[in-house]
Backbone as JSON, one array per atom type, in Angstrom:
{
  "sequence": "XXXXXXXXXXXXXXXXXXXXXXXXXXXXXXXXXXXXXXXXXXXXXXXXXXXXXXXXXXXXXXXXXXXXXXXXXXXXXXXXXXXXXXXXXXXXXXXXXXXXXX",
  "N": [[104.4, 145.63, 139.15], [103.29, 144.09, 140.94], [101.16, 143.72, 140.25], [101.18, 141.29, 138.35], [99.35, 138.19, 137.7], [100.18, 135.58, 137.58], [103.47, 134.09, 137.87], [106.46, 132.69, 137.19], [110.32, 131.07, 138.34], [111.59, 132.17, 136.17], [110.53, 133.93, 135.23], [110.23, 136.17, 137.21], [112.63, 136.52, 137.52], [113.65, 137.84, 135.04], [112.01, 140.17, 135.79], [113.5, 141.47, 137.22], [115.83, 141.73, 135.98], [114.66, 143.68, 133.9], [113.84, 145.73, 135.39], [116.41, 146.61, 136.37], [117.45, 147.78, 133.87], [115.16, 149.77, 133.21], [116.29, 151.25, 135.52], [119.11, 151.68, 134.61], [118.5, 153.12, 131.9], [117.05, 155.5, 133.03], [118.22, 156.78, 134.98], [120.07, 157.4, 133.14], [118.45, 159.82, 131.78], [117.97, 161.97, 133.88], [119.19, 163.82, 136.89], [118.93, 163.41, 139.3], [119.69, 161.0, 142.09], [120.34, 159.18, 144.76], [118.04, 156.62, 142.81], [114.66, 157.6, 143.63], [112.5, 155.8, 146.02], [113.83, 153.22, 144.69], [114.6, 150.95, 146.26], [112.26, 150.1, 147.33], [111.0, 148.73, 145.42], [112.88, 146.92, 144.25], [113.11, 145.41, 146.57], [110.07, 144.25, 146.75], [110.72, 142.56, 144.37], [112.11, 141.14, 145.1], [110.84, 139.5, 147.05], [109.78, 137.85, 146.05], [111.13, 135.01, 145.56], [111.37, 134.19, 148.79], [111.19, 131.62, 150.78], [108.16, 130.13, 152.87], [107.67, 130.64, 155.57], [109.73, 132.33, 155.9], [109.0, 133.92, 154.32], [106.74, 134.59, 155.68], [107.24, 135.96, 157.7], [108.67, 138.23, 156.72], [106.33, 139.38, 155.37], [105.03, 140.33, 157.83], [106.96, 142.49, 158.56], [107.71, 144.17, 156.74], [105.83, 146.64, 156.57], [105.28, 148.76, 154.86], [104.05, 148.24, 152.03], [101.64, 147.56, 150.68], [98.14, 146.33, 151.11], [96.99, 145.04, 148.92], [99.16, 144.82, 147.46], [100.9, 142.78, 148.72], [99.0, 140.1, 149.04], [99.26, 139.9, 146.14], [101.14, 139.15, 145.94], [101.54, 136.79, 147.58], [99.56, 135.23, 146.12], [100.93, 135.07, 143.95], [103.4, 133.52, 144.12], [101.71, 130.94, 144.9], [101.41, 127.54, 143.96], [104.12, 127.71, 142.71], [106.18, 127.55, 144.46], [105.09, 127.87, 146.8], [102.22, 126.0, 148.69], [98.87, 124.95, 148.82], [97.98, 125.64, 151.7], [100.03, 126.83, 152.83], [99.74, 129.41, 151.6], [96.95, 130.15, 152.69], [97.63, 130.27, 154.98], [99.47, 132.51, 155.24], [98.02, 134.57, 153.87], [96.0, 134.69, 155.83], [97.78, 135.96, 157.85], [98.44, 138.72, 156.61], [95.55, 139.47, 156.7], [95.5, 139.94, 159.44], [97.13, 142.01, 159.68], [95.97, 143.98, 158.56], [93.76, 144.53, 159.82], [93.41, 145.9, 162.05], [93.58, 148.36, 160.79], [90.57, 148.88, 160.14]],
  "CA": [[104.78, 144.25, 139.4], [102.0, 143.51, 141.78], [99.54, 143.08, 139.36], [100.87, 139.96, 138.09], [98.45, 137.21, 138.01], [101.14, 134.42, 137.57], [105.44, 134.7, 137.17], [107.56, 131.89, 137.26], [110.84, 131.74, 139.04], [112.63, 132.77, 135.07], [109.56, 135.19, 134.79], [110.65, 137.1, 138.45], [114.45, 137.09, 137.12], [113.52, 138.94, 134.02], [111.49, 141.19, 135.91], [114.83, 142.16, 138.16], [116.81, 142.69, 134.62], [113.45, 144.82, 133.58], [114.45, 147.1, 136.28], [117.75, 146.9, 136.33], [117.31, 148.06, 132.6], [114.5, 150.68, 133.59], [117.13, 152.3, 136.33], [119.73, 152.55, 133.62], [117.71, 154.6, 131.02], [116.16, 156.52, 134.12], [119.45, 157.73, 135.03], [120.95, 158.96, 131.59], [117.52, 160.97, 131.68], [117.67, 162.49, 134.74], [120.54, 163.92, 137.63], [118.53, 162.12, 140.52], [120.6, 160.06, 143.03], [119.21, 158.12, 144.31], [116.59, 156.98, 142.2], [113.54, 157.36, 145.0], [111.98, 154.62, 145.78], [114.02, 151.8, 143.91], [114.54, 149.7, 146.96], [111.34, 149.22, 147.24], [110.39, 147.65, 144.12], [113.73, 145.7, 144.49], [112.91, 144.3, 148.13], [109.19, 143.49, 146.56], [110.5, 141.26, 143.12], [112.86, 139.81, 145.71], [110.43, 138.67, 147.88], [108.92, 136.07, 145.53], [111.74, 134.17, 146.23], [111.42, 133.53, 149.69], [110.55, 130.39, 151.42], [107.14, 130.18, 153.46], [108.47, 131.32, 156.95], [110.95, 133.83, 155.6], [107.74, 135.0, 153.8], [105.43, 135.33, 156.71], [108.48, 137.05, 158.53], [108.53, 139.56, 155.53], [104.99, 140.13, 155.45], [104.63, 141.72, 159.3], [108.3, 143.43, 158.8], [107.07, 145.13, 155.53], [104.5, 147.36, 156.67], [104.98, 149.67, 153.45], [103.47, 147.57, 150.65], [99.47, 147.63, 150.74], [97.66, 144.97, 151.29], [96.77, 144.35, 147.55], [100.97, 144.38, 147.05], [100.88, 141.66, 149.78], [97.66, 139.67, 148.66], [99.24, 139.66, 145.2], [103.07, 138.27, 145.81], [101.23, 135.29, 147.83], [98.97, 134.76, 145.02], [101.4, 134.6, 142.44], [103.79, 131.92, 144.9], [100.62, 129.6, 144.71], [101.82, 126.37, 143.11], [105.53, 127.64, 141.99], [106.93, 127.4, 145.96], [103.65, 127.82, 148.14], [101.38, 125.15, 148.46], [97.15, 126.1, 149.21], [98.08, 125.4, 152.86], [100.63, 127.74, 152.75], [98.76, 130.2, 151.25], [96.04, 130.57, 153.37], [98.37, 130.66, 156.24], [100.18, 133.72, 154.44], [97.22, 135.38, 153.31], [95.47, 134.95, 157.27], [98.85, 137.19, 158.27], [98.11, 139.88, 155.78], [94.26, 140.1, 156.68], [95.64, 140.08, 161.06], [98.39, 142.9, 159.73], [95.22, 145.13, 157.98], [93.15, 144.68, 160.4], [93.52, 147.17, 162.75], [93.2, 149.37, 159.63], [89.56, 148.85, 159.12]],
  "C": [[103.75, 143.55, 140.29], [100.55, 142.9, 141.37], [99.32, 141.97, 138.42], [100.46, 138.95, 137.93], [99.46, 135.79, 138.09], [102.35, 134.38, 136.7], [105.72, 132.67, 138.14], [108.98, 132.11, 137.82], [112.06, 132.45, 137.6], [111.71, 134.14, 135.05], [110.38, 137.01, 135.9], [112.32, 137.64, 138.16], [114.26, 138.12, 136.07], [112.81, 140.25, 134.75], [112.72, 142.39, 136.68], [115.59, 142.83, 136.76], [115.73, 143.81, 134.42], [113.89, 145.9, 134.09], [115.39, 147.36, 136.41], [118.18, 148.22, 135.2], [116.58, 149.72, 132.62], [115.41, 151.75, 134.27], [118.35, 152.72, 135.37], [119.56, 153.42, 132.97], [117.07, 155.65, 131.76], [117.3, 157.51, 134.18], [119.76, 158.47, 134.25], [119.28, 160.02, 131.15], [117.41, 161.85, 132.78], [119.24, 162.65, 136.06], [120.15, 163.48, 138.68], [119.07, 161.44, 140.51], [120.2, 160.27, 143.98], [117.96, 158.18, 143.68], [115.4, 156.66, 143.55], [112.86, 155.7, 144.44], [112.62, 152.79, 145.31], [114.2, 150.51, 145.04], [113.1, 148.83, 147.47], [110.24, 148.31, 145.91], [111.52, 146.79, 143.85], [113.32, 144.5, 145.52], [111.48, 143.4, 147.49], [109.66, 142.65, 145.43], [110.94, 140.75, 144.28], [111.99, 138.44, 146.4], [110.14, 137.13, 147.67], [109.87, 135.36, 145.89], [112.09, 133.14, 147.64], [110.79, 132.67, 149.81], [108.83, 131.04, 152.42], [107.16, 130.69, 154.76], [109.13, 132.37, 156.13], [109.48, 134.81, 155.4], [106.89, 135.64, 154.66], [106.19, 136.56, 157.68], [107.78, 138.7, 157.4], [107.73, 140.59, 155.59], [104.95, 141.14, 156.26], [105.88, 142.62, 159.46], [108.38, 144.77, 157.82], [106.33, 145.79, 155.79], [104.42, 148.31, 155.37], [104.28, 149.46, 152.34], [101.91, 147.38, 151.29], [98.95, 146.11, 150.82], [97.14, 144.14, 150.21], [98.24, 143.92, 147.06], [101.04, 142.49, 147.55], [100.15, 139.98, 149.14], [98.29, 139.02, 147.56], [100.46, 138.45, 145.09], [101.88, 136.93, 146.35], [100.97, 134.22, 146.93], [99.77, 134.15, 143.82], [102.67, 133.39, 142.72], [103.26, 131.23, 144.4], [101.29, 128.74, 143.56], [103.55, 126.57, 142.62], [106.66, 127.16, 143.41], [105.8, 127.51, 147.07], [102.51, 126.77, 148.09], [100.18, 126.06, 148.9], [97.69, 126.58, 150.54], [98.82, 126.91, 153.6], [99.99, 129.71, 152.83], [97.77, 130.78, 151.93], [96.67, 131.07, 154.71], [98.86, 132.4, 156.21], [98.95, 134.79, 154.44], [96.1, 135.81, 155.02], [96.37, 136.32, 157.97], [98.26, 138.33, 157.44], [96.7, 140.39, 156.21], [94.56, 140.74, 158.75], [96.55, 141.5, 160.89], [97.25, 144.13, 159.5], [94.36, 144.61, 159.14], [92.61, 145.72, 161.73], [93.4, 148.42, 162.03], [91.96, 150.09, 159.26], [89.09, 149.1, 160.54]]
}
């Protein structure tokens, strides 16, 4: 899901059924409970949804998602709920969060 280049907010709903869909057929293949992992590819479609604040919140509260995860959700905001402005603001957090990384 990260590698999106551009979702809409019907595109991001289908991607939630996708998985929804995915965790059904996972299950009747397998006796795993919980399926690992699924909250975090829930928490990341969700995110697209947030507002611009909520989002920057998100960002520095998320430390698990990589900085290309990060990088990408902003990116794919741009123009559907994030203006540039936005954007750069967003994307400044993400480079101050990796930074200590490098």
């Amino acid at each position: 899901y990260a590698n999106v280049k551009k979702c809409s907010n019907e595109g991001r709903a289908l991607m939630q059924l996708d998985f929804q869909q995915f965790l059904m057929k996972l299950e009747k293949l397998t006796d795993i409970r919980p399926i690992p992992d699924k909250e975090f590819v829930e928490t990341y479609i969700k995110a697209y949804y947030l507002t611009e604040n909520d989002m920057e919140r998100w960002i520095k509260e998320h430390r698990e998602y990589s900085t290309k995860h990060l990088t990408n959700l902003v990116n794919v905001c741009l123009g559907s709920h994030i203006n540039k402005k936005a954007r750069q603001k967003l994307l400044a957090a993400i480079d101050d969060i990796d930074r200590p990384k490098r």
